[in-house]
N, C-alpha and C positions, 0 to 999 in steps of 0.2 A: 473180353470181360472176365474167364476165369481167372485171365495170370493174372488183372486185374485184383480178384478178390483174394488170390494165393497173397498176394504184397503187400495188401491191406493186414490183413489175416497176420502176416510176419512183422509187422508193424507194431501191432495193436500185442503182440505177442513179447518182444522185445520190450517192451517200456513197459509191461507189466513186472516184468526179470529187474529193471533197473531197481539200483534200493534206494530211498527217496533219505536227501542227506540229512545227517542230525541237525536239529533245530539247536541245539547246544556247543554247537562245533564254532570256534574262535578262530577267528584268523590270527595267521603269524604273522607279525610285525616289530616295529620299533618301539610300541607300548601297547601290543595286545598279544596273546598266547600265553608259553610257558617257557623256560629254563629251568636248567641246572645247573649251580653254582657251585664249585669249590673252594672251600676257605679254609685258610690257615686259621685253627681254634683261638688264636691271640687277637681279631680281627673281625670274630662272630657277633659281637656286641656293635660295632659301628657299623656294620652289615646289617645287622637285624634294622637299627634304626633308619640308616637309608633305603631297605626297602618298605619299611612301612609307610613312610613320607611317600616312597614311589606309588604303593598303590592307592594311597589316598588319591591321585590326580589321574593314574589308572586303574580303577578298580579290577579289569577283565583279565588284568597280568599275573599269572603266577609260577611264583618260586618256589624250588627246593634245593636248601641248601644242606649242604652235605660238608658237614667238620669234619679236622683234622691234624696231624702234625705237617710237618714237611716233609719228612718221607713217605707217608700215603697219599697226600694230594696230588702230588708233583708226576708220581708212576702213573695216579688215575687219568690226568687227565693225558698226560704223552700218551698212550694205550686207548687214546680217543672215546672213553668212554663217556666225558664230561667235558665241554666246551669251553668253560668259562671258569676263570680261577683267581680268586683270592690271593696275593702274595707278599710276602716282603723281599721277593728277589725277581729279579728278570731271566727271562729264560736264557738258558747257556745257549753259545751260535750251532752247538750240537743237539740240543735242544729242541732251536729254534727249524733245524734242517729238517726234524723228525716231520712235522705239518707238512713245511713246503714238497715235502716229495710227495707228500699227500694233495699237491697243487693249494696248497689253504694255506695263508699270509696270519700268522699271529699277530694281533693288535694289544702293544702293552699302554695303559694309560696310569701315570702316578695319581691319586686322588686324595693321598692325606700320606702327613708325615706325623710317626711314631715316635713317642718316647719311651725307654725301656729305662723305666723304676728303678732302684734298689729300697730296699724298703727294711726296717728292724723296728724290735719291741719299741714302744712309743716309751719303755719304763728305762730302756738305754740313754744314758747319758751322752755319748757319742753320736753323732749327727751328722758325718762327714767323712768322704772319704776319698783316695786321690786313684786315678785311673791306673796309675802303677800297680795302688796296690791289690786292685782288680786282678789285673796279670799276672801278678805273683802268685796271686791262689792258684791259678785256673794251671800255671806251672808247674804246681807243685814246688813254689821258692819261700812261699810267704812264714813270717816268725812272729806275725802279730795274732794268732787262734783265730781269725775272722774268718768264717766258712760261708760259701757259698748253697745255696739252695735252688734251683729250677723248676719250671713246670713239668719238662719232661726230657726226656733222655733222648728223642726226635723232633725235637722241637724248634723254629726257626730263634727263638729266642737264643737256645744254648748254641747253635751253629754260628749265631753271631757273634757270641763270644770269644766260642774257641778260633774263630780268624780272626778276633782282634786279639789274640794270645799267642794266633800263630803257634797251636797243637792240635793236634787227630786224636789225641786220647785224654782221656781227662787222668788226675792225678788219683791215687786211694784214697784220699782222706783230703777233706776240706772243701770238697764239691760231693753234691748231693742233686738225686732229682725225685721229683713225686709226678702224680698224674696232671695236674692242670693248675691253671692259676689262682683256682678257692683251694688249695688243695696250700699253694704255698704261702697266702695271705693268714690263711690259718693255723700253720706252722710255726709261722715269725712272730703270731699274736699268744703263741702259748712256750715260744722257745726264742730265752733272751741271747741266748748265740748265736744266731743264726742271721743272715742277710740274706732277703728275698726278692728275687729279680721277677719282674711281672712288667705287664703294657700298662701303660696310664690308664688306657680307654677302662680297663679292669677295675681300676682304683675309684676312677671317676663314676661312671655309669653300674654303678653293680645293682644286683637285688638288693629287695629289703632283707634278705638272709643272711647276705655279708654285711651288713649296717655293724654287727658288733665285733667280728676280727677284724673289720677296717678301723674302727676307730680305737683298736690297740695296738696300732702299727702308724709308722712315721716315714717317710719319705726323706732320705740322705741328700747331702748336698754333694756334688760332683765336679773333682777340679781336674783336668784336661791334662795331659803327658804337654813339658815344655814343647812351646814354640808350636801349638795346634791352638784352635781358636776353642776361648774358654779356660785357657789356664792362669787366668789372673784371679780368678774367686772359685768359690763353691756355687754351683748352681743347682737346681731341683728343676726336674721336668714339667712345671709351671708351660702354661700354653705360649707363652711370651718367647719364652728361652728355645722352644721348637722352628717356631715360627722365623727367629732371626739365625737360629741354628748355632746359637752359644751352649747349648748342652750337649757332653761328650756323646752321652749313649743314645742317635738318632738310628731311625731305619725308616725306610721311603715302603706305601701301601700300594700295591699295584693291582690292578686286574686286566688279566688277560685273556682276549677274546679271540676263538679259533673256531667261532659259528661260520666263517665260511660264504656267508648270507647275510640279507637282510633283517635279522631277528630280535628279540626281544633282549639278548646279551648285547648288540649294539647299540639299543637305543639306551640300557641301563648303563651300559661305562661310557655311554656321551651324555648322561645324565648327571653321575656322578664330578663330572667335572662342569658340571654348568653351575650357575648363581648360586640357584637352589641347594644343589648337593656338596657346593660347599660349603655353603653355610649349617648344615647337617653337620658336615668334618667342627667346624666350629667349634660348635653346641655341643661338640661330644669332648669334646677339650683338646681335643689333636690339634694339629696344625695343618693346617688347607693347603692344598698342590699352588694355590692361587687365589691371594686377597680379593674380597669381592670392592670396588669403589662404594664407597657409602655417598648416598644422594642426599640432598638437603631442598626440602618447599621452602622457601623465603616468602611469606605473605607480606603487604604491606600493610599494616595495621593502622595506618593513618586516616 
């Protein structure tokens, strides 16, 4: 009967030591916990919207997302510090090695295709312009004074350009960059020389802040290098021309998940490409990874 009570006594002693779990503590899952998201700053605006839409149908889910260029996100997240990333490129297979030795399989899924603007004073009479003579600038060849302007100097924007120009270094003169996309809307809307390269989702979706350098700024039309699809007219990244992919300047939105697990990153980039989330891509003026079929009720009214 002592060792008896020694046992009890050590029982009774043990579960008082236990710390009784938070009544606030969420589980992890496919649509409850948290993340952390990495985004390319060109891609923050149609991010923001799909996660708001997300947490309307999960409230308990939350995000923090963490902007940037392309050369901060891209080190954050290899360096395993951030899971889940925002892109407009796929990872390189050296890259993609860095996980796997880490036993963890990166999931890239496309969810919306981008258009990259050019944009000038609305007071310019010019409205057009041909993919040549894009590359001529960015060569340092061009003889027409058209100069380029960028969001940023690391930015996935200007890296798209300079491989469709096929150069590492930009020229002295006639290429420019500033810090972000109100930074270059608002540039073109008070300087009539200048052509401003920015995402649509920008143009389209802005604050009411930008309400008045958007509407001093015009959207160029874009004719295609011969013998590439699109060099029969002028086109404008109009959601149409995305979607069937007749406008030059496209680039594919990816997010990449290296949770590893079952988490709240997998259920959001298998969210992003359901019904739902495309039709988000939609509404934001991009163009969706994938047409959703439109359904039709036929009553008979007789």
């Amino acid at each position: 009967m002592k060792h008896l009570s020694l046992i009890l006594l050590l029982f009774v002693f043990v579960a008082c030591k236990r710390k009784p779990k938070p009544e606030n503590t969420v589980e992890q899952s496919r649509t409850t916990g948290s993340v952390k998201i990495l985004t390319d700053a060109s891609f923050a605006r149609v991010l923001a919207d799909q996660i708001e839409v997300f947490k309307t149908d999960y409230p308990t889910a939350e995000f923090t997302v963490i902007e940037g260029n392309e050369n901060k996100i891209i080190p954050t997240f290899l360096n395993d510090s951030v899971r889940v990333m925002i892109s407009s490129r796929m990872l390189t297979p050296e890259e993609d090695k860095i996980y796997r030795n880490r036993s963890i399989v990166p999931r890239t899924s496309r969810f919306a295709i981008d258009g990259i603007a050019l944009i000038t004073n609305a007071a310019n009479v010019d409205s057009t312009i041909k993919v040549q003579e894009v590359i001529d600038i960015l060569q340092g060849k061009s003889v027409t004074g058209k100069q380029l302007v960028f969001d940023n100097a690391y930015s996935s924007t200007l890296r798209y350009f300079k491989d469709l120009a096929g150069v590492k270094e930009l020229p002295k003169k006639g290429v420019y960059t500033l810090q972000d996309n109100n930074d270059v809307i608002k540039y073109v809307a008070e300087n009539k020389n200048f052509i401003g390269v920015v995402g649509v989702n920008w143009l389209i979706s802005n604050e009411a802040a930008m309400a008045g350098p958007i509407a001093k700024v015009k959207m160029l039309g874009v004719k295609n290098l011969p013998g590439k699809k699109g060099d029969d007219a002028f086109y404008t990244p109009i959601q149409q021309n995305l979607i069937n992919g007749i406008y030059p300047f496209l680039r594919n939105i990816y997010i990449i998940n290296a949770e590893g697990r079952e988490g709240l990153g997998t259920g959001f980039a298998n969210w992003l490409v359901s019904p739902r989330g495309q039709l988000i891509v939609l509404k934001s003026g991009l163009g969706p990874h994938k047409m959703m079929p439109r359904e039709f009720n036929l009553k008979n009214t007789n």
